[in-house]
MDTraj code that builds the backbone (N, CA, C; nanometers):
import mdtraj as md
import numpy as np

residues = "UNK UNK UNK UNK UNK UNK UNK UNK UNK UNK UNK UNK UNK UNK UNK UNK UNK UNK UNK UNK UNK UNK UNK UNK UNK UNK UNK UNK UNK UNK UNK UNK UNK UNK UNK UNK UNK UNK UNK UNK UNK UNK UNK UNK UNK UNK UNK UNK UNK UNK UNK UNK UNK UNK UNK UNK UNK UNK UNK UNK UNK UNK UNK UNK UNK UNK UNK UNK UNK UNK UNK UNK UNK UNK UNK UNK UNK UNK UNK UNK UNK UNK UNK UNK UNK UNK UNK UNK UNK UNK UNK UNK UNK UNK UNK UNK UNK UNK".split()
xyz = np.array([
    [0.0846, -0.1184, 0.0000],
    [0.0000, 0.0000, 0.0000],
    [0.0888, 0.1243, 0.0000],
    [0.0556, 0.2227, -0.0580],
    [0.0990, 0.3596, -0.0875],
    [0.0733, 0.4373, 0.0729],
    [0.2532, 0.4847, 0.1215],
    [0.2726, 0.5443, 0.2399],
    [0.3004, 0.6905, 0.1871],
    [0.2457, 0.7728, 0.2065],
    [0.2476, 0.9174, 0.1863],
    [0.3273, 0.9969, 0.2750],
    [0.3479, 0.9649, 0.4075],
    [0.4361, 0.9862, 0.4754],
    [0.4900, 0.9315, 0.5873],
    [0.6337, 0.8437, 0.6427],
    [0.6153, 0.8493, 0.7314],
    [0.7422, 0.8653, 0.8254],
    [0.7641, 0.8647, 0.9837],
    [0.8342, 0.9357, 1.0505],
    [0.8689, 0.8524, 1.1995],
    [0.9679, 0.8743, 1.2360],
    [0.9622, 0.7875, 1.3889],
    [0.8705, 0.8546, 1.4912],
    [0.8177, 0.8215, 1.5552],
    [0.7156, 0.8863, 1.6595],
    [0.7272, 0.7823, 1.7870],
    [0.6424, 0.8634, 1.8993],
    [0.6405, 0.7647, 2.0228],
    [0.4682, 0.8090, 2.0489],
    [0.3907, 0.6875, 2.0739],
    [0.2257, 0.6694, 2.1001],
    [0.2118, 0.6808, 2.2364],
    [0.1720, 0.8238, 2.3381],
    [0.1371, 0.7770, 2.4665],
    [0.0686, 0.6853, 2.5208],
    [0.0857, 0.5998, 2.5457],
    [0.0119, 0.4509, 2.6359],
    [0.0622, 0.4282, 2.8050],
    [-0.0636, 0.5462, 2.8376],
    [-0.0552, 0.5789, 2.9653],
    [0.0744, 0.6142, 2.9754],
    [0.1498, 0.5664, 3.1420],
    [0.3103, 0.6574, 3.1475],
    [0.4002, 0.6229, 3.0464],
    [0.3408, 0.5192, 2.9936],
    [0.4817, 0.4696, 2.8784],
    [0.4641, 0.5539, 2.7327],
    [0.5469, 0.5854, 2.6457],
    [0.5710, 0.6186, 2.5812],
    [0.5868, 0.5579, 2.4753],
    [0.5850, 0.4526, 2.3964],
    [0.5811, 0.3559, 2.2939],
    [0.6707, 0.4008, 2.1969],
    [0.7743, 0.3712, 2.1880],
    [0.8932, 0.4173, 2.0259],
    [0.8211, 0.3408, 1.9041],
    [0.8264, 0.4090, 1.8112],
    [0.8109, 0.3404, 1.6583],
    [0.7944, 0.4380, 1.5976],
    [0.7126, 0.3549, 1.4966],
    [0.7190, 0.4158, 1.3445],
    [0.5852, 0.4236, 1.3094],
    [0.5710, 0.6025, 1.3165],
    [0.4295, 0.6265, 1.1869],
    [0.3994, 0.6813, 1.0817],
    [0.2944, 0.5925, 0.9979],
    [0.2859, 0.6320, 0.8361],
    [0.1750, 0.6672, 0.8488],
    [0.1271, 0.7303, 0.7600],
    [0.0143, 0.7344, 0.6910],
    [0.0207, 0.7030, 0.5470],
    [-0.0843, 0.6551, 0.5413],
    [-0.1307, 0.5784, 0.4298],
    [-0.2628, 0.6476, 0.4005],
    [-0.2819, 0.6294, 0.2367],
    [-0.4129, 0.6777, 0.1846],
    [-0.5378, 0.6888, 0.2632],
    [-0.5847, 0.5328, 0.3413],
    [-0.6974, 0.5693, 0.4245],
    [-0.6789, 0.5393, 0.5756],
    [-0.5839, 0.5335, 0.6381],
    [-0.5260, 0.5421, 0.7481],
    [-0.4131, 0.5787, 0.8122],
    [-0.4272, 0.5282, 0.9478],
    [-0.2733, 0.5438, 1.0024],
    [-0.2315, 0.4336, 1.0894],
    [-0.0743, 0.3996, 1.0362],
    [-0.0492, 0.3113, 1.1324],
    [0.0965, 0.3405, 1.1914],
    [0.0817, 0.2760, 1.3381],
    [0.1760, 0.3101, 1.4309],
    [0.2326, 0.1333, 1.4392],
    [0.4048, 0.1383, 1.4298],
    [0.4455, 0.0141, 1.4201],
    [0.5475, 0.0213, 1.5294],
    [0.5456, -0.0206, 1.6298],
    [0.5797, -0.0085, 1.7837],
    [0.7417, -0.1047, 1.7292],
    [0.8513, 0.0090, 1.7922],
    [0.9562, -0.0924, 1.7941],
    [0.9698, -0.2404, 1.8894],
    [1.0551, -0.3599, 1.8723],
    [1.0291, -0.4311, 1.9140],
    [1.0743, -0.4486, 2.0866],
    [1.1837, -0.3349, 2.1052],
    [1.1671, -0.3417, 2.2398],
    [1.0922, -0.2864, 2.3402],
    [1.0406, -0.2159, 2.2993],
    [0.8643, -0.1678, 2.4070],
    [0.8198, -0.3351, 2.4286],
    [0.7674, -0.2609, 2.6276],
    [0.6450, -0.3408, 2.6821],
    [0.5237, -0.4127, 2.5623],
    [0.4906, -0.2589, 2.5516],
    [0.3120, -0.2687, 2.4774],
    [0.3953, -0.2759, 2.3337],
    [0.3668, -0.3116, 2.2868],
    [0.3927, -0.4039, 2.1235],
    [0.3033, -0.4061, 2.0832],
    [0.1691, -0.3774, 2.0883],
    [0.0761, -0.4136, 1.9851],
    [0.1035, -0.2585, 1.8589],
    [0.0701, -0.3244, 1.7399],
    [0.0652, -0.2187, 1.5977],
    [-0.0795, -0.2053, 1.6280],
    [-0.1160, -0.0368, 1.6176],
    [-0.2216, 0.0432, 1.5953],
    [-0.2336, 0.0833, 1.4773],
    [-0.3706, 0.0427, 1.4058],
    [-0.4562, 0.1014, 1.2857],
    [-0.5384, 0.1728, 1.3028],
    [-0.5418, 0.3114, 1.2312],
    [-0.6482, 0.4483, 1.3008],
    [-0.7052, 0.4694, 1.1510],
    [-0.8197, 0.4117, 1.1016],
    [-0.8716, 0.4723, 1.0144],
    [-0.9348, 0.6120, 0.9700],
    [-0.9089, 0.6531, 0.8484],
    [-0.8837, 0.8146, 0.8308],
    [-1.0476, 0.8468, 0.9113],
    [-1.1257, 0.7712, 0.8396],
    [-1.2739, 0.7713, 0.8128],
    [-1.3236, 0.7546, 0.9975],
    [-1.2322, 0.7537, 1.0814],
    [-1.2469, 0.7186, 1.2000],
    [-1.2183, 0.8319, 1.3027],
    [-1.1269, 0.9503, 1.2554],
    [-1.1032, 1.0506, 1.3106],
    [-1.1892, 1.1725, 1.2759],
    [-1.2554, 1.2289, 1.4722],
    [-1.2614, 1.3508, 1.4333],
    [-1.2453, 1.4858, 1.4296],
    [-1.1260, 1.4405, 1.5318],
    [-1.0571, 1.5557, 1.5150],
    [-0.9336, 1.5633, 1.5398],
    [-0.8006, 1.6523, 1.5549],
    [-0.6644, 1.6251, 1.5166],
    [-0.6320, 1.7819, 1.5365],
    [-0.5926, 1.7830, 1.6688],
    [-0.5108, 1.9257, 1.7372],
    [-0.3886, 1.8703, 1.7740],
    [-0.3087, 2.0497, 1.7571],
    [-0.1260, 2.0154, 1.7587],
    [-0.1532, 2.0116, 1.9245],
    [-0.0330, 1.9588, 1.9919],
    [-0.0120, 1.9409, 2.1612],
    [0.1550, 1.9779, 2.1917],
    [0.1081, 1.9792, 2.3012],
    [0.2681, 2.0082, 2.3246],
    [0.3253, 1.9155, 2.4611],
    [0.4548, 1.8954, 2.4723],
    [0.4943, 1.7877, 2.5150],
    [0.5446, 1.8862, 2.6652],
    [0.5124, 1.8244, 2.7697],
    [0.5679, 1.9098, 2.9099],
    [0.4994, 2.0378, 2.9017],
    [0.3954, 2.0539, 2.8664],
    [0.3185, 2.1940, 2.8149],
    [0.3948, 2.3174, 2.7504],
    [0.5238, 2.2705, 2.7084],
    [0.5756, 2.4006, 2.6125],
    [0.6345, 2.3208, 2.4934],
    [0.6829, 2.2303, 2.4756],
    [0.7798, 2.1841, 2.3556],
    [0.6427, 2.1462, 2.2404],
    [0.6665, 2.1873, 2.1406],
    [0.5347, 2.1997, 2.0219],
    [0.6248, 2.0790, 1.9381],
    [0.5511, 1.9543, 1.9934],
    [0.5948, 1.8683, 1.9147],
    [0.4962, 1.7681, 1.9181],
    [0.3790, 1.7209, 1.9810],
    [0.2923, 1.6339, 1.9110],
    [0.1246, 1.6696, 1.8940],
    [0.0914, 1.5910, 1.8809],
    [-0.0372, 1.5755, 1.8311],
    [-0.1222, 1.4975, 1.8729],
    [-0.2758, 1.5769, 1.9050],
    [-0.4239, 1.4198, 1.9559],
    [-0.4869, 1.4161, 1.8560],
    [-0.5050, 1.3264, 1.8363],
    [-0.6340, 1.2461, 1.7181],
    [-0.7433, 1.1475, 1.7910],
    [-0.8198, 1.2620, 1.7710],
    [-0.9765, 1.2029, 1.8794],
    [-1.0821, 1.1251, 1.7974],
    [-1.0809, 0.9705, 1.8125],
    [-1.1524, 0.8683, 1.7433],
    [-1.3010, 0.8770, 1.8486],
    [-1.3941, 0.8000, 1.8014],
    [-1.5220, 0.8028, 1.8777],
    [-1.4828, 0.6920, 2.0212],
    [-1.3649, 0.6227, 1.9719],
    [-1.3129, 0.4973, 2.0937],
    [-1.2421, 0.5368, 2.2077],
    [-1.1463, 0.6479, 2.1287],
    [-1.0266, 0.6873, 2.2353],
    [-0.9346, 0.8167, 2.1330],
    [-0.8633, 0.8361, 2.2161],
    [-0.7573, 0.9506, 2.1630],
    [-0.6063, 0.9027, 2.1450],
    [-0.5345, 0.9371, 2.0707],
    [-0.3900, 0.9097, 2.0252],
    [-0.3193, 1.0604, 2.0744],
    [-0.2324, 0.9944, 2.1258],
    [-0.1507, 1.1049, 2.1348],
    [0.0025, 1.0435, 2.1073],
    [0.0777, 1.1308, 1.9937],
    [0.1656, 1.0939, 1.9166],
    [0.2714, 1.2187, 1.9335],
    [0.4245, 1.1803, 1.9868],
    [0.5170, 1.2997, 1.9930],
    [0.6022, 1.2492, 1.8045],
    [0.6114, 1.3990, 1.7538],
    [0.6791, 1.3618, 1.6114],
    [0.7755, 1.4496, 1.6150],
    [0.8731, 1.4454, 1.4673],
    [0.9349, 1.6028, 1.4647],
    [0.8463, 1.6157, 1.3481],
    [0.8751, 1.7355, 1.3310],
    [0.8048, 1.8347, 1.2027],
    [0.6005, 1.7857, 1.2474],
    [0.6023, 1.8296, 1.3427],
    [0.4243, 1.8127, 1.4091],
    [0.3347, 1.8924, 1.2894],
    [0.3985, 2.0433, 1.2406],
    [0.2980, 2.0985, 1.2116],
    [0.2574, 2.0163, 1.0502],
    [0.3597, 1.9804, 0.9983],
    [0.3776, 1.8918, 0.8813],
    [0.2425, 1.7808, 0.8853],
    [0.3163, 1.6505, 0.9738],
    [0.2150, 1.5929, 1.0000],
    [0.0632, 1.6119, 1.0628],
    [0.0190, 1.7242, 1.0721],
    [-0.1120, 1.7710, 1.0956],
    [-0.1129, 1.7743, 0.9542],
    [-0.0922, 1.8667, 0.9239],
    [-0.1336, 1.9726, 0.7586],
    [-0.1838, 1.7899, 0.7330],
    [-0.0293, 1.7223, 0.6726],
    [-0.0745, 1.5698, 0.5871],
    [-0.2090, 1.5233, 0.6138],
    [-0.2139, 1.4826, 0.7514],
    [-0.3044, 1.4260, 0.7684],
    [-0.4489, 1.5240, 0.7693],
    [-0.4868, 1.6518, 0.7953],
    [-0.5519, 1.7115, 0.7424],
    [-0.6103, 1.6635, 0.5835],
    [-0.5202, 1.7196, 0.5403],
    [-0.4917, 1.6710, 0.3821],
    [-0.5661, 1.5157, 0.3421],
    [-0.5137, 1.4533, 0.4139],
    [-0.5863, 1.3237, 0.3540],
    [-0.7024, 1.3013, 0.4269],
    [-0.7571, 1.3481, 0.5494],
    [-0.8785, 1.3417, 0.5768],
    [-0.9519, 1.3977, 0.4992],
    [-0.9161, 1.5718, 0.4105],
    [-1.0271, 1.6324, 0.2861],
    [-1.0123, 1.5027, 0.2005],
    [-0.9044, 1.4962, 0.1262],
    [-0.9035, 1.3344, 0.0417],
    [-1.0224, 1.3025, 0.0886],
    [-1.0475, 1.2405, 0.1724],
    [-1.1005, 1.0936, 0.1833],
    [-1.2711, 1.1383, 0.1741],
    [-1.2993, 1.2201, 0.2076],
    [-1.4311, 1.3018, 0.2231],
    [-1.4786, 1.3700, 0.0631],
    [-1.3797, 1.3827, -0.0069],
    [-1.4515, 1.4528, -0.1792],
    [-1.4190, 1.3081, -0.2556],
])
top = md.Topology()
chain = top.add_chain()
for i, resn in enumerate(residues, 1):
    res = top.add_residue(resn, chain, resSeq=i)
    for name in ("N", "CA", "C"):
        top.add_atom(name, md.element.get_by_symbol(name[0]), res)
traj = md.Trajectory(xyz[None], top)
């Protein structure tokens, strides 16, 4: 499948912090947890599943991640280039909607 962008990130899961890798892809997103983390499970966030997606900041000043609020739960993802990966994923949420 066609990855449009993707970047190392860490998935808050509760106090832990989860290292890996996230893409986005045409109609989702997936988070691929390196193999030495606890929590190991790979997360699939379908585009069609988010509804909404504000920048965050890490220790309440460092402007580096992002929540993506599903009807299930919320993601919260530290990246570099945050404002990037908003815009993208912005971007492919209009995609997916016209």
């Amino acid at each position: 499948m066609y990855v449009r962008y993707e970047g190392l990130a860490n998935l808050s899961q509760g106090f832990e912090g989860v290292g890996g890798t996230l893409y986005l892809m045409a109609d989702h997103l997936r988070f691929e947890p390196h193999r030495i983390n606890i929590q190991g499970q790979t997360e699939e966030i379908p585009l069609k599943d988010i509804l909404e997606i504000n920048k965050a900041e890490s220790l309440g000043f460092i402007p580096n991640s992002f929540i993506l609020k599903t009807h299930l739960r919320d993601y919260k993802f530290v990246v570099k280039k945050r404002n990037y990966w908003v815009d993208a994923i912005r971007e492919a949420l209009t995609s997916q909607q016209n």
